[in-house]
C-alpha positions as CSV (number, residue, x, y, z in Angstrom):
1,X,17.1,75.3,-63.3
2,X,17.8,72.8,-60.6
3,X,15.5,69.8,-60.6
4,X,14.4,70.0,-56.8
5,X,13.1,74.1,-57.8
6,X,9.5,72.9,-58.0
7,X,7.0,74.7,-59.9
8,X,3.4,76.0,-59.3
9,X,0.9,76.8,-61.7
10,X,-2.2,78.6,-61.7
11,X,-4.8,79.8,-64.6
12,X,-6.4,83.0,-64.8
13,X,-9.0,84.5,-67.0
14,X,-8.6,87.7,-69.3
15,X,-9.1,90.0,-71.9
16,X,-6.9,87.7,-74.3
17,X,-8.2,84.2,-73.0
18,X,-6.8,82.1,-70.0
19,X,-3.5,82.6,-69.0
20,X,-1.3,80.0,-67.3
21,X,1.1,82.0,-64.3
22,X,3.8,79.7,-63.6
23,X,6.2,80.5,-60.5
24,X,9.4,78.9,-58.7
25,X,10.0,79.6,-55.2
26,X,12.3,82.9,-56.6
27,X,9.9,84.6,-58.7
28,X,7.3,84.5,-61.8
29,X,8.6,82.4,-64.2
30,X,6.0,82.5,-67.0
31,X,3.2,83.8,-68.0
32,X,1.8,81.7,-71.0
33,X,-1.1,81.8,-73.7
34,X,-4.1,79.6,-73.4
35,X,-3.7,76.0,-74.5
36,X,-0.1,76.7,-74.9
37,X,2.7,73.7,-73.8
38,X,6.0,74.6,-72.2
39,X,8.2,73.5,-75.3
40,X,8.5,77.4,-76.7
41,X,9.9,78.1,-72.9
42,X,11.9,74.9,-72.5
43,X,10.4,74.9,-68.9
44,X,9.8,71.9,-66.6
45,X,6.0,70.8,-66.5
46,X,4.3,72.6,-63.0
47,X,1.7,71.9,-60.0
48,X,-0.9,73.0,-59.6
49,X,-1.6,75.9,-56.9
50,X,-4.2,78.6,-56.0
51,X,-2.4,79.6,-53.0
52,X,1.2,80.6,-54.0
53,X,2.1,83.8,-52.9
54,X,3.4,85.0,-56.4
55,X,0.8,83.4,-58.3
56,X,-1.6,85.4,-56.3
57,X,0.1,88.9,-57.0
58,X,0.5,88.1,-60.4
59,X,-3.0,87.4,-60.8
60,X,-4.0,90.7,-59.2
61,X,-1.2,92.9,-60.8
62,X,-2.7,91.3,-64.5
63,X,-6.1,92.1,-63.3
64,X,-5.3,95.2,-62.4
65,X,-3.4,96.0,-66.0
66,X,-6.8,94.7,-67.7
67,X,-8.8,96.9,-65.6
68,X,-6.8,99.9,-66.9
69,X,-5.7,100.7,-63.1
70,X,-1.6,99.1,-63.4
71,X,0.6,100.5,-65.7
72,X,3.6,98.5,-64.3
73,X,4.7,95.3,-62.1
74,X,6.4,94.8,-59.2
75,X,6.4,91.1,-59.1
76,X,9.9,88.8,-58.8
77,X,10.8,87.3,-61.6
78,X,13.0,84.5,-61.9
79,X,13.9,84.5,-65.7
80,X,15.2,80.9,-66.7
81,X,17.2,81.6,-70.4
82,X,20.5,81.8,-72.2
83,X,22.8,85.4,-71.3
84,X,21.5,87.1,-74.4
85,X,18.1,86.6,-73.5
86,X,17.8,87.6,-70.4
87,X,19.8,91.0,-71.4
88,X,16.9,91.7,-74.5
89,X,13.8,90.5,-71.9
90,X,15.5,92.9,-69.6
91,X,15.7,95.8,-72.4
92,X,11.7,95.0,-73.1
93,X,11.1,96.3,-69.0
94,X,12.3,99.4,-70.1
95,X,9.9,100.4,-72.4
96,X,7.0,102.1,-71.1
97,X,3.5,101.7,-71.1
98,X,1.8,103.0,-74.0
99,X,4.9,102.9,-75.9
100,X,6.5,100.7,-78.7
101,X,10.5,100.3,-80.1
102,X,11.4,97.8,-83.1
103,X,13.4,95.1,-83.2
104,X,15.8,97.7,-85.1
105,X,16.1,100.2,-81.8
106,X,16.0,97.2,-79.3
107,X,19.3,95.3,-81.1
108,X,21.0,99.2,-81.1
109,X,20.2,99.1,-77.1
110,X,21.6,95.9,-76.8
111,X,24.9,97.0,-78.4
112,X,24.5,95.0,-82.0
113,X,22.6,96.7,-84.6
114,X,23.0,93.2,-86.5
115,X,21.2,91.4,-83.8
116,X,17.8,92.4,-85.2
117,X,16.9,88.3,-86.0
118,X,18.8,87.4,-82.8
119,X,16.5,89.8,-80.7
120,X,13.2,88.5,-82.7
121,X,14.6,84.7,-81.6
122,X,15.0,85.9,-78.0
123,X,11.6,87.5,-77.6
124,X,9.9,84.4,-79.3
125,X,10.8,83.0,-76.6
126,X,10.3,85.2,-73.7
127,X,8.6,83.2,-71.0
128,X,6.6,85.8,-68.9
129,X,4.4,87.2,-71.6
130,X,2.5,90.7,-70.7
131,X,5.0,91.8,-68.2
132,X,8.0,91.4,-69.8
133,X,6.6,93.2,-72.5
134,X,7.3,91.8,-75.8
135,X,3.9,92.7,-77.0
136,X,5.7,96.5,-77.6
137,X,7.7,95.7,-80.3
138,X,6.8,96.1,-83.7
139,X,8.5,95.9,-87.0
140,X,10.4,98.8,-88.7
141,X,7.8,99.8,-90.8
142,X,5.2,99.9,-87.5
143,X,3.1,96.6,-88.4
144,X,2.9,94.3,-85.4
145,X,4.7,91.3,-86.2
146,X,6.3,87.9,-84.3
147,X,4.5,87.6,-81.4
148,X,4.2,84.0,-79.6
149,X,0.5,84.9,-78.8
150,X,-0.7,85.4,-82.3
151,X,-0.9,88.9,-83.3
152,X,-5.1,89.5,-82.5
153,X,-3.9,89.2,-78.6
154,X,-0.6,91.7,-79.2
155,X,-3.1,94.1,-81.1
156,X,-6.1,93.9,-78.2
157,X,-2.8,94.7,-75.8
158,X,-1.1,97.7,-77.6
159,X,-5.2,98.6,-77.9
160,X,-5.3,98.0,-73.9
161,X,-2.5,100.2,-73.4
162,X,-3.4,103.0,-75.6
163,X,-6.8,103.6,-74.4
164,X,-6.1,105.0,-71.2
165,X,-3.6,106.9,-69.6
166,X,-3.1,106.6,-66.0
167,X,-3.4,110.6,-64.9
168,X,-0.1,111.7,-62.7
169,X,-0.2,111.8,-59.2
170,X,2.1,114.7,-59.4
């Protein structure tokens, strides 16, 4: 990331304690845990902002999801990582809501069955927590395990998602 890409913070309340939205001028940047620093990220410190465009729709979109209304996002994001982790973040959009995959299936979908404790490293570290969804995967035998957010908050999420079904449209 350039130095002169400034960016803007802003905390929101939830389900699984404050969250800090980070944003750059490109997109959401990170979503991060309550009293958590940005060394795990390796971002830049932020300002403060309650008036930045994509702070505000992420803090609606996540209230939505909490609410049991949004089963998705449609926000930017600017992801800020090394080529492999971007490509596994990106993998973790394609699970859907509701669902899980292990560590196992999401290395085979990145083309390296092998890759399982390179794909664990890469979603430690996955900056925009909730919507890239790393909460979703779970060991091979089906425990929840590795999660940056402690495993009560990936538990109360999977929980989130598996109480209710949005109904089709269609």
């Amino acid at each position: 990331m350039k130095a002169s890409n400034l960016l803007n913070y802003k905390d929101m309340p939830s389900p699984v304690g404050t969250i800090r939205l980070v944003a750059s001028d490109k997109g959401l940047v990170a979503v991060l845990w309550e009293g958590e620093d940005y060394c795990r990220t390796k971002l830049p410190g932020a300002v403060h902002s309650e008036h930045a465009p994509i702070l505000l729709a992420a803090e609606r979109q996540l209230g939505e999801y909490f609410a049991r209304i949004r089963t998705g996002f449609d926000l930017p994001l600017d992801l800020q990582g090394t080529e492999f982790q971007i490509r596994a973040w990106e993998a973790l959009l394609q699970i859907p809501y509701g669902k899980t995959r292990t560590y196992g299936e999401l290395a085979r979908i990145l083309g390296d069955i092998k890759a399982v404790r390179a794909v664990g490293g890469a979603l430690n570290k996955n900056p925009v927590a909730i919507i890239v969804p790393c909460h979703r995967v779970i060991g091979a035998s089906g425990k929840l395990v590795g999660f940056a957010g402690g495993l009560d908050r990936k538990s109360l999420l999977l929980s989130l998602e598996q109480e209710l079904r949005m109904p089709s449209l269609f």
